[in-house]
N, C-alpha and C positions, 0 to 999 in steps of 0.2 A: 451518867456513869456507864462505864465498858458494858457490855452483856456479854456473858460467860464465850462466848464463841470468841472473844478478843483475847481474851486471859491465858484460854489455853495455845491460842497462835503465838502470844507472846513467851510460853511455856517453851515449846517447839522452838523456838528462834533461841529463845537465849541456852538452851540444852545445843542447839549448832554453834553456838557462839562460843560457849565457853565450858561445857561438861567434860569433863575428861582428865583437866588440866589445872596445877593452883592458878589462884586469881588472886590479883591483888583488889581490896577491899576497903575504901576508904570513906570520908564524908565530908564533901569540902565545905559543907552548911554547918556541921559540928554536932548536929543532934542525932547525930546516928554516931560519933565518932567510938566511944567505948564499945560497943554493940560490933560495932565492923571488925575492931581488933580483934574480935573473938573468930572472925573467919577471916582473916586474910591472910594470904598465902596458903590458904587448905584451898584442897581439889575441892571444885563441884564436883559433886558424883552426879547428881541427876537434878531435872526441872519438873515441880509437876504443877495441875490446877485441879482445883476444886470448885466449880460455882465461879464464882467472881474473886476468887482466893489463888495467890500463885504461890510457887513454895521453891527455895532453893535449896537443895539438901549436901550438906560438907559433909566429907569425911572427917569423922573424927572431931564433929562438932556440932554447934545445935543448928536447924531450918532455920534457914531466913524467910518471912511472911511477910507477903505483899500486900495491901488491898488499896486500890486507888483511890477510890471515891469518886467524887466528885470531877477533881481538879488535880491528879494526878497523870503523870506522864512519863514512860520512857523514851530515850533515846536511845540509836548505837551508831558506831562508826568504825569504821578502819581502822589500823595503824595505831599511835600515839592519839591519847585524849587530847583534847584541846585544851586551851586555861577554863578554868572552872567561870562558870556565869550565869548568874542567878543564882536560884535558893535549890544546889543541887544536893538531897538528901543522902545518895548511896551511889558512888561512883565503882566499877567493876571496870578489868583490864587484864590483858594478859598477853600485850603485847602484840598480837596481832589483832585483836578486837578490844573496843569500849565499849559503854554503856554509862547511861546515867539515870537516875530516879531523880524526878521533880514532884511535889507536892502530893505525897500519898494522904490516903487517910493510916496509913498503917503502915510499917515495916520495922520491923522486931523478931529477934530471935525466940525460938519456942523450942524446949526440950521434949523427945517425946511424949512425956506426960499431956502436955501442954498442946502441941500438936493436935494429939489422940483427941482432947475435949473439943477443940476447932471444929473437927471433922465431926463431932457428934452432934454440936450444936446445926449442922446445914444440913438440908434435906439432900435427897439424891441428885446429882447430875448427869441431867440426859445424853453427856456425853461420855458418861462412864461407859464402858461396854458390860460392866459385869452389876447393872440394877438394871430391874426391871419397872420400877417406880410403885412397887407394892408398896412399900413405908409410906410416901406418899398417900396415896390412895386412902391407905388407914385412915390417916388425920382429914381428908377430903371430905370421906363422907358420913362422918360425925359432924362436921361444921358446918352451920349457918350463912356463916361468910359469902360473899361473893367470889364467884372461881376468879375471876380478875384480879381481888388480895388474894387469896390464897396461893395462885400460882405464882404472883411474884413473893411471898412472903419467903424467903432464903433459909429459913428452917422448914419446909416441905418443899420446896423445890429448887436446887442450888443453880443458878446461872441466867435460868432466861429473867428478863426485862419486859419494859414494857412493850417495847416491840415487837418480840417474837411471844409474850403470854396475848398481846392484842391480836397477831396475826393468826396463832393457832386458832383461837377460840371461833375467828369468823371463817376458817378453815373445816372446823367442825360444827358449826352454826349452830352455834350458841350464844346468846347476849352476855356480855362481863357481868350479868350481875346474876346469871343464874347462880342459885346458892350450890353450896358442896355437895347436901344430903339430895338433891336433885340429880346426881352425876352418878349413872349406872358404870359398872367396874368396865364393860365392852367399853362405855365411849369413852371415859379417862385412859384404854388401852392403845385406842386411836391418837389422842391427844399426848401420848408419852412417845408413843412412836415416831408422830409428825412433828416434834422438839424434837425430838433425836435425828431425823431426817435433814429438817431447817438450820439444826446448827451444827451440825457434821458440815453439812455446804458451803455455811457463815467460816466455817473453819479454816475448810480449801480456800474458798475465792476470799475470802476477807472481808467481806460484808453481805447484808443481809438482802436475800432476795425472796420473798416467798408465792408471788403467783406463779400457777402452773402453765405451763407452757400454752392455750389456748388464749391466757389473757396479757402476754408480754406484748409492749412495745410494738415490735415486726405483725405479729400475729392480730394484733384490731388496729393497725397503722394511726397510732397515736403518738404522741411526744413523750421521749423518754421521761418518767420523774427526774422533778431538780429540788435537792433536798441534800440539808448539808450531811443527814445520816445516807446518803446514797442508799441504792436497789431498793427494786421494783416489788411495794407492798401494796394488798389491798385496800383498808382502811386506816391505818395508822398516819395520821397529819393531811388526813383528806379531806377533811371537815367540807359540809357542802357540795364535794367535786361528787360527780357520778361513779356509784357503785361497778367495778369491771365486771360483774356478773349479772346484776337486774337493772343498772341503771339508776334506782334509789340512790338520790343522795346520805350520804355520810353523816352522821350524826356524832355529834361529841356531848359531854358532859361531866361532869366531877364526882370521882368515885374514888372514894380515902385519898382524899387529896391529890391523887393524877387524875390525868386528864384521859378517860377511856374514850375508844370511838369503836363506830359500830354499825353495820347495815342496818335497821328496819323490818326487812324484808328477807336477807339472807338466813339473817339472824333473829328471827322475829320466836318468842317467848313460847314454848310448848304445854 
């Protein structure tokens, strides 16, 4: 599934694509088709994201709600759509640009009532500018939990994945299972920050990189990672390989059913 650094580049792309101006709004798959009538031909006004949630917003009509899942996928192109191919859920055009939605888990109009509940059920996203991850926080360290759930749990913290909640955590060297009520408010400070750091960057460049510059590629004359999530991370799908900071190998094992990894040694239990 995307991690929130995806959602909102795709937020940005399709706001240069098509905001400004009506769209036409169709579903050549059929299951979106009544739902589309109700925006097409209205302007986008604007594109936003939330977490792993995109939002089209019409004038003069209700938000379109995106959530990919799984096995969802957009496209765009130039000019004229092509013939429709495959199971495309939500096709958008306006003559000088297209787009296509393939296999969401989600897309559906929401009145602002509806909306408004959306948004209350996700925790913050560290790439809001305007949270500081105190809501968060609250729920953090009343819970038991392992900070590994809890951070990806999408009602306290909206966007990161397993990637960037794996990478913070051995960034601020802590094992994934440390529990919540173990998590002084200074070091969740640092941990909200360095999510807001890592996926600000994930935003720019389009994928995720999180070692610091003393442990890239050039800097310990190593072979780049090859990994079909591309950039250059500590322990996330290293299992075994050497730790880039003590050498300890990587450790993995099952934690609510993903798959956490983790130094030993970086990260070793206080």
């Amino acid at each position: 599934m995307p991690e929130g650094h995806t959602i909102h580049r795709l937020a940005e792309r399709h706001r240069k694509l098509f905001a400004g101006r009506p769209v036409a709004v169709s579903s050549p798959q059929g299951r979106f088709a009544a739902d589309a009538l109700r925006v097409d031909g209205r302007v986008l006004e604007d594109t936003s994201a939330h977490g792993k949630h995109l939002f089209h917003h019409y004038e003069d009509g209700p938000t379109i709600h995106v959530h990919l899942g799984l096995y969802g996928k957009f496209s765009d192109g130039d000019g004229q759509p092509p013939a429709p191919v495959g199971e495309i859920r939500m096709r958008m055009a306006n003559g000088e640009h297209w787009l296509d939605l393939r296999g969401p888990a989600a897309c559906e109009p929401l009145d602002p009532a509806q909306l408004d509940a959306l948004r209350a059920r996700l925790g913050p996203d560290p790439l809001d500018d305007g949270s500081d991850g105190g809501s968060a926080y609250r729920i953090i360290k009343d819970s038991s939990r392992p900070l590994m759930a809890l951070l990806m749990d999408q009602s306290v913290v909206a966007g990161a994945g397993l990637i960037y909640v794996t990478e913070s955590l051995f960034r601020a060297g802590l094992p994934p299972t440390t529990p919540g009520t173990k998590l002084s408010r200074r070091k969740w400070n640092e941990i909200w920050q360095d999510l807001r750091v890592l996926m600000r960057a994930g935003v720019a460049e389009g994928r995720i990189d999180t070692v610091h510059s003393a442990h890239t590629p050039e800097a310990m004359g190593r072979p780049p990672r090859v990994d079909r999530h591309g950039g250059e991370v500590y322990v996330y799908r290293r299992t075994g390989q050497p730790c880039l900071v003590c050498a300890t190998p990587v450790r993995t094992a099952q934690l609510n059913a993903r798959n956490a990894y983790w130094c030993p040694r970086c990260q070793k239990a206080r």
